[in-house]
N, C-alpha and C positions, 0 to 999 in steps of 0.2 A: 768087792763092790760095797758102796758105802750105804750104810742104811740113812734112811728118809732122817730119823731122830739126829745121824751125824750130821747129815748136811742143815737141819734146823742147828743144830749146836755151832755148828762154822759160822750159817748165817748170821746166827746172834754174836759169834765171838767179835765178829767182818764188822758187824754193827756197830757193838761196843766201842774198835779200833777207831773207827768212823767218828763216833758220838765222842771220845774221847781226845781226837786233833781239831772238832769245829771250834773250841774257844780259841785257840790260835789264831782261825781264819778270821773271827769277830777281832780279836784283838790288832788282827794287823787290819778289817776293814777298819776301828774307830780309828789308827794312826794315819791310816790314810785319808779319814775324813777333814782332817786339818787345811784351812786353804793355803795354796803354795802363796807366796810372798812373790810378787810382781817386781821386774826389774824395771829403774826407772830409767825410761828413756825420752823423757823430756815431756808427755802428754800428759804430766799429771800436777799437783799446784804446782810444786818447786820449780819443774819444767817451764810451766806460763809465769812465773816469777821472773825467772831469768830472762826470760823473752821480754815482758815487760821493761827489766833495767835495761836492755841491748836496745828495745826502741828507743827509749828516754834518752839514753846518749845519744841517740842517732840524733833524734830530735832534738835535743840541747846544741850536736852541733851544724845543724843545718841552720839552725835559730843566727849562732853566734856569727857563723858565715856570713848572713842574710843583713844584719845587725852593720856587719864589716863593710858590707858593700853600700850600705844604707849611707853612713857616715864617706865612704869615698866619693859618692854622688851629689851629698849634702857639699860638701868641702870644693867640689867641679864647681858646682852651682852658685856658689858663693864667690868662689874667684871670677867665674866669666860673669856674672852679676857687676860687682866691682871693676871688670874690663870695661864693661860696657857702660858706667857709668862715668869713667875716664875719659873712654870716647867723645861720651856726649857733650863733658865739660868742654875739651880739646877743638870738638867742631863749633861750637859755640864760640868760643875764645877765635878759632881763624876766620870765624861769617862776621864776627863782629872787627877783627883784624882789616878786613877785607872794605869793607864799608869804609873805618879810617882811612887807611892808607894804599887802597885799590887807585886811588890816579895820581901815584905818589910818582911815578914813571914819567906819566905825561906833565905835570909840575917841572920834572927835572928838565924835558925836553923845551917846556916853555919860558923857562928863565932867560935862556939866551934872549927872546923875544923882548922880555921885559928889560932885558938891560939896553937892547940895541934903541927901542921906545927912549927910556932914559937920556940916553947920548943924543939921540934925537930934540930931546927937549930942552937939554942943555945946549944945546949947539941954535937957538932959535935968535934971529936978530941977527946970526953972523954974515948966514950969506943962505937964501930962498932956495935955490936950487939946489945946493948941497944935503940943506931938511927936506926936501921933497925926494932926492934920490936916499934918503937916510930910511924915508917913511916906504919909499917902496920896497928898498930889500928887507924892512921889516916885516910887510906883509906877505914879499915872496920866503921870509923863513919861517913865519908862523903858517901860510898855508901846507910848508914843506914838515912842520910838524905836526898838523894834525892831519895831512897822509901817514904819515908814521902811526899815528893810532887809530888806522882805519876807516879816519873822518874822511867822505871828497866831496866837494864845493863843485857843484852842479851848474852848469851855465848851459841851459839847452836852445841858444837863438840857432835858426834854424832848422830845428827836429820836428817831425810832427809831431803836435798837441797829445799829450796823453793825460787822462784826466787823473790817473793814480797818481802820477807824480810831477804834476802842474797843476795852478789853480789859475782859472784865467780869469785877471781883471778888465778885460774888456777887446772887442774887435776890431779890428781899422781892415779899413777895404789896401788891397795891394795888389795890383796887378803883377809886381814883378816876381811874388812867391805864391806856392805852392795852398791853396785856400787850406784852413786848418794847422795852421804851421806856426812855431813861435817868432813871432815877428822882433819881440822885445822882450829884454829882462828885466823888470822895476828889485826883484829880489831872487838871489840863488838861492838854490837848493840844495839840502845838505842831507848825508847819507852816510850811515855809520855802521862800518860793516856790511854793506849791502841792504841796509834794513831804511827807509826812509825815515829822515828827522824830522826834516820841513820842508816841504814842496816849494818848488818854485812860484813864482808870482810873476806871472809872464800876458805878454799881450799879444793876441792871435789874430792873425790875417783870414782873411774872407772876400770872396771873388765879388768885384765890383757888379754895382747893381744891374748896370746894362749887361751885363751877360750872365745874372742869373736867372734862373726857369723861372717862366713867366707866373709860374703857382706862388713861388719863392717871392717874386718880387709883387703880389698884389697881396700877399699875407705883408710884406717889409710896407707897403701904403696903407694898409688899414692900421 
């Protein structure tokens, strides 16, 4: 059995042992106090540096892209510009074409006319009837040319009176037509394409006095 003095004497030796390994544990805590060294993975300057150049490429080449397509628009732009300036000259040059030599057609069609005139006039003195039959087929082939360009020579004796396309120069009583009615032509009327030229000039029939209403006929005495 160990006496009280041994086990003070252990305890202090236990002690000693003790007190003797704590510089080690200081010396391995100051080695540990050192900060560990961070691995770089991109979050730190160098990291946002390179991120930096990565965008600037990005953006240099979206730029140059942007740049590219600028100039391919500019270059469209420029040609259908100049198309269109083409055009304009081209329409111009055929409206003023058009104005010249638009009755260049009906010209060719009325020569005949003018020659057949000619022959007519040379032939004057020879013999009456043969200029009067000369002068009529010339006016049956000048009207047969201006039906060709859509001209027609209006003779409405007979029709009833329309005021759009009649002008009447005056009434004569006629019992044997139809009151309102063209009785006479002083001037045909001519129509081009359907579209009125010159109205006829014509003279309109109206029911004799004794058989108009007696309203009619004491307004025709005042």
């Amino acid at each position: 059995m160990a006496l009280p003095e041994d086990e003070a004497k252990q305890t202090s030796e236990a002690g000693e042992e003790i007190f003797e390994d704590q510089p080690l544990i200081e010396e391995a805590e100051d080695e540990g106090s050192l900060e560990p060294i961070e691995a770089d993975n991109g979050d730190g300057p160098s990291g946002h540096q390179g991120a930096d150049k990565e965008s600037e490429l990005v953006d240099s080449e979206v730029l140059a892209n942007a740049l590219s397509e600028v100039e391919k628009f500019k270059d469209v732009a420029l040609r259908a510009e100049a198309e269109m300036q083409n055009l304009q000259r081209r329409t111009a040059r055929d409206v003023e074409n058009a104005h010249k030599f638009g009755v260049e057609k009906f010209v060719q069609n009325m020569l005949p006319v003018v020659d057949s005139l000619e022959k007519a006039i040379e032939s004057i003195g020879e013999n009456v009837d043969a200029i009067a039959e000369g002068v009529r087929l010339c006016h049956k082939l000048m009207v047969d040319t201006l039906n060709k360009e859509g001209v027609e020579i209006t003779d409405p004796v007979g029709d009833p009176f329309d005021p759009n396309e009649h002008q009447a120069m005056s009434m004569v009583e006629n019992p044997d037509m139809e009151p309102n009615s063209v009785l006479a032509v002083v001037q045909k009327g001519c129509k081009l394409n359907g579209r009125l030229v010159r109205p006829a000039m014509v003279m309109v029939s109206r029911a004799p006095a004794e058989d108009a209403p007696a309203d009619l006929a004491s307004e025709a005495k005042e």
